[in-house]
N, C-alpha and C positions, 0 to 999 in steps of 0.2 A: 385478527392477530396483528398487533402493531410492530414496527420495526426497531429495534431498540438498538440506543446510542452509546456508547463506552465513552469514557473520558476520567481525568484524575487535575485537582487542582495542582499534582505535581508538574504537568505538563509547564503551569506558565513557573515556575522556578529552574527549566533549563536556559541560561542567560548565554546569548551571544553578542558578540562584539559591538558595536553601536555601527551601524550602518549596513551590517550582514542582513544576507536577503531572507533567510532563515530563524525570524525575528519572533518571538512572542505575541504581537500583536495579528498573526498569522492565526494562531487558535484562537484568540478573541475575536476577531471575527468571524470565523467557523461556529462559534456557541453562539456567539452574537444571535446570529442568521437561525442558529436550529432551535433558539428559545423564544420567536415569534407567533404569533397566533397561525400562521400557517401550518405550523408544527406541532400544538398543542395535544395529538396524540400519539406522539413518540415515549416511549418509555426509554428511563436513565437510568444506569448504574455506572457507580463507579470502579473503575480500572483496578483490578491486584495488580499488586509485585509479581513479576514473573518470577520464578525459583532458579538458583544456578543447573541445577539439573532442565527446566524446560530449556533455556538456553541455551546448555550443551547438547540440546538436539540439531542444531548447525554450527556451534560456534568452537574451539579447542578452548579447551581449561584454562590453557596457559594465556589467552587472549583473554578468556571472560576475568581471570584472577587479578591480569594485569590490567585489566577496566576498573576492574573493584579497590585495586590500589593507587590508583593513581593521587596523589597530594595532591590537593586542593593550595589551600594557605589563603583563605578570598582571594585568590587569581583567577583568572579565567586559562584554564591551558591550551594549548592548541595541540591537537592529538593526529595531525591531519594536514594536510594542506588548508582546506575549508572547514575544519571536522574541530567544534569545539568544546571544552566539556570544564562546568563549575560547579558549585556547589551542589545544585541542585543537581545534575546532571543526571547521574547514575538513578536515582527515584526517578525520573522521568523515562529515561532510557527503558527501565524495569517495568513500568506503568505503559510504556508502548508494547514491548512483547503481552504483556498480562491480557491489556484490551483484547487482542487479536487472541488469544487463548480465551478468554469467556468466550466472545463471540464464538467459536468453535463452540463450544461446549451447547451455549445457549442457543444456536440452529441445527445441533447434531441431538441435543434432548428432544428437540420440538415444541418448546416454550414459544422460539421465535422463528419464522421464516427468514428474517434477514438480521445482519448486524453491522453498523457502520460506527469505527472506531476513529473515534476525532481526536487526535495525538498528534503529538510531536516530542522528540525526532521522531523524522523520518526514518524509514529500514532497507529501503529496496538498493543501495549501496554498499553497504556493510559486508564486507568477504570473510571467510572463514576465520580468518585475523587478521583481520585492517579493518577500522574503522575509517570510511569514504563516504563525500559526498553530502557532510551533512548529516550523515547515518552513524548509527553506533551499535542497531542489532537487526539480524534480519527481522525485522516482525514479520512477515507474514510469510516466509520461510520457515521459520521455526512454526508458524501454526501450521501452513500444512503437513508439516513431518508431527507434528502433536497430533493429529487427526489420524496420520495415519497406524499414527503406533496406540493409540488410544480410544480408538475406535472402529480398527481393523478395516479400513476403508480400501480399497485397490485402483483408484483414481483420484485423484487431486488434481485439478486444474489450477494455475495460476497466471490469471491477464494482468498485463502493467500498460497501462496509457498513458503512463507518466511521460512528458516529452523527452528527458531522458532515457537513457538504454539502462534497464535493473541489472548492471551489473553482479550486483551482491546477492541477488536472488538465482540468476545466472547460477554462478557458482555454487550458490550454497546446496541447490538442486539437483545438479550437472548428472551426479551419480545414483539420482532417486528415479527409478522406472517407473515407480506407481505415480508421477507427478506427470505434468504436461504445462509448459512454462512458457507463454506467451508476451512478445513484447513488441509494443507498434510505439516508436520513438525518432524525432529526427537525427538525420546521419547524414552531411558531419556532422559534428556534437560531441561534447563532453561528455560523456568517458573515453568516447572511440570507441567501444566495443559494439555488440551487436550486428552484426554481421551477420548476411542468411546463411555461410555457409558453419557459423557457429549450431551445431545443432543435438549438442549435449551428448553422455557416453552410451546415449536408449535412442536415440533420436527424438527427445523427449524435451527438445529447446526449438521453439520458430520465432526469429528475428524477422520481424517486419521494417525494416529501414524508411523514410519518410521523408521526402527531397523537403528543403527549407519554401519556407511559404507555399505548403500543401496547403487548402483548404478544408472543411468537412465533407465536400462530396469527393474529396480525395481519398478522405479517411474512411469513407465510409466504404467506399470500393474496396478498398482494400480490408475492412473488418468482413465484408459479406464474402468476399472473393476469397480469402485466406483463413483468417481465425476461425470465423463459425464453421466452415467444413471440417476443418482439424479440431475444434470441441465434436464438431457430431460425431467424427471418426472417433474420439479419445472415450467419449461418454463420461463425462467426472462424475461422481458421487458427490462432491462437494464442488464450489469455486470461489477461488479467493480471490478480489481485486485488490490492486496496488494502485489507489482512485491519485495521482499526480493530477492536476490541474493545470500544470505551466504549457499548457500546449495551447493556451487559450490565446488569442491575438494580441490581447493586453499584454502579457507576461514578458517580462523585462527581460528575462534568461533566455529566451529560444525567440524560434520565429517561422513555427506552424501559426495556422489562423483560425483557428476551433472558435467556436461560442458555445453559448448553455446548451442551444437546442442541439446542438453538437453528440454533447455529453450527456444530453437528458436521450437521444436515439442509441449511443452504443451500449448506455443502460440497460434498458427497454430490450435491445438485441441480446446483451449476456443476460439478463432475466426469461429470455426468451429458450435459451442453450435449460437456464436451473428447472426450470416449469418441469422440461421433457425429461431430463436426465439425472436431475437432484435432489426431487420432491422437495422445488423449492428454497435448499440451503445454500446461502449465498455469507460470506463474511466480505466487508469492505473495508479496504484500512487508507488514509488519509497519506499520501507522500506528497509531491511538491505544488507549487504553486504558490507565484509571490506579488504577484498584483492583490493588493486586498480586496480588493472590490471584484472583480475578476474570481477570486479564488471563492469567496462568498458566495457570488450567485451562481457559478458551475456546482460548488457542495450542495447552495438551494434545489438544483434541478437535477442535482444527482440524488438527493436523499427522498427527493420528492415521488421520485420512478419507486425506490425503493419498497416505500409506504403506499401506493399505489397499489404494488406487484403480493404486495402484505395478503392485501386482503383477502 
């Protein structure tokens, strides 16, 4: 069973500003990297439009309406402090919740074991109404609230390693019992949030905070000693990663010191949680990461555990 990849050529028509870290050439690299002979048994499909109704599984009407309206005029707007949005935007936007919605679908049928969704924007920022961070929907908040309402699931995990705190995933969750929302990010750091003692309205939220210049057997301590006890107490049916990259020692934005083989073992560990407790179903969605080279070969050794764990 091969691991299959979502993507949409909408992805490279969300345009941001000339010098934003959150650039186009971000997913060109990412395909780049998954259409070499190393990869050559990945199955692709292309990304649906997400529908305003899957959306309104986290997001208020009156935020998704006022996405949908926003005037363009070939300007680029600025919707955000950092949060940009053109032409293309909104196809893109829609094209990232979709990916993470197939994926769902396509590891909860049994077609695939795993699914890694290569997008942009990012989602793990994006609040019930505020587009933050870069982000303009939760994607993989709205997929695991899709799983659960469409699948009748009673667990959802969701891990975020993005060096950022998922704020927007945070929130969008807060009030979901059936979920379990996991986040190891450095603090201090941009957003501020993330806090241990933030721990959602179920106790159904664990902040892992992350001192600056952690290493990987820092991280690692901390993934064995915390997260995987609390997946094995939660038991998910499904688990969703929010795969950030910027925690890698390259990456411009922060300043943990990860590498591939970093990210190729806390794979291998959350593959290790789906085997026992998920039969396997694992969906992965693509957030930060702005070193290209860096961001490349951590998705190489992430997608590679993937297709691996496939088999």
């Amino acid at each position: 069973m091969s691991t299959l990849i979502l993507s949409h050529n909408d992805c490279f028509n969300h345009i941001e500003p000339v010098g934003h870290p959150e650039q186009v050439k971000r997913i060109t690299k990412v395909l780049d990297v998954l259409k070499t002979s190393s990869f050559r048994n990945l199955t692709w499909r292309d990304a649906p439009l997400a529908t305003r109704e899957q959306i309104e599984l986290c997001h208020s009407t009156d935020y998704v309406k006022s996405i949908e309206e926003i005037i363009i005029d070939g300007r680029i707007a600025q919707i955000d402090a950092d949060t940009y949005f053109g032409e293309g935007s909104l196809a893109a936007a829609k094209r990232a919740v979709g990916a993470n919605i197939l994926a769902v679908d396509s590891v909860m049928s049994g077609e695939f074991n795993n699914a890694f969704a290569a997008i942009r924007p990012p989602g793990h920022h994006a609040e019930t109404s505020k587009a933050m961070g870069f982000c303009i929907f939760g994607n993989v908040a709205i997929a695991a609230k899709y799983a659960l309402k469409n699948y009748g699931l009673e667990r959802v995990a969701v891990v975020d390693f993005d060096v950022h705190h998922g704020n927007g995933t945070q929130d969008l969750l807060w009030h979901e019992p059936k979920t379990l929302f996991c986040s190891m990010h450095q603090s201090p750091l941009w957003p501020g949030s993330g806090k241990v003692d933030e721990t959602g309205a179920f106790n159904n939220v664990l902040n892992i905070p992350i001192a600056s210049n952690t290493a990987g057997d820092g991280v690692r301590s901390s993934f064995n000693e915390i997260i995987i006890p609390k997946l094995e107490d939660f038991k998910p049916e499904l688990l969703i990663i929010s795969a950030g990259f910027d925690a890698h020692i390259s990456d411009p934005l922060a300043n943990l010191e990860l590498v591939e083989e970093d990210y190729e073992w806390i794979t291998h560990k959350l593959c290790d949680i789906v085997d026992k407790h998920c039969n396997g179903r694992l969906v992965s969605s693509l957030e930060g990461g702005y070193n290209l080279e860096a961001l490349a070969a951590s998705v190489a050794a992430h997608v590679k555990v993937l297709m691996e764990r496939s088999k």
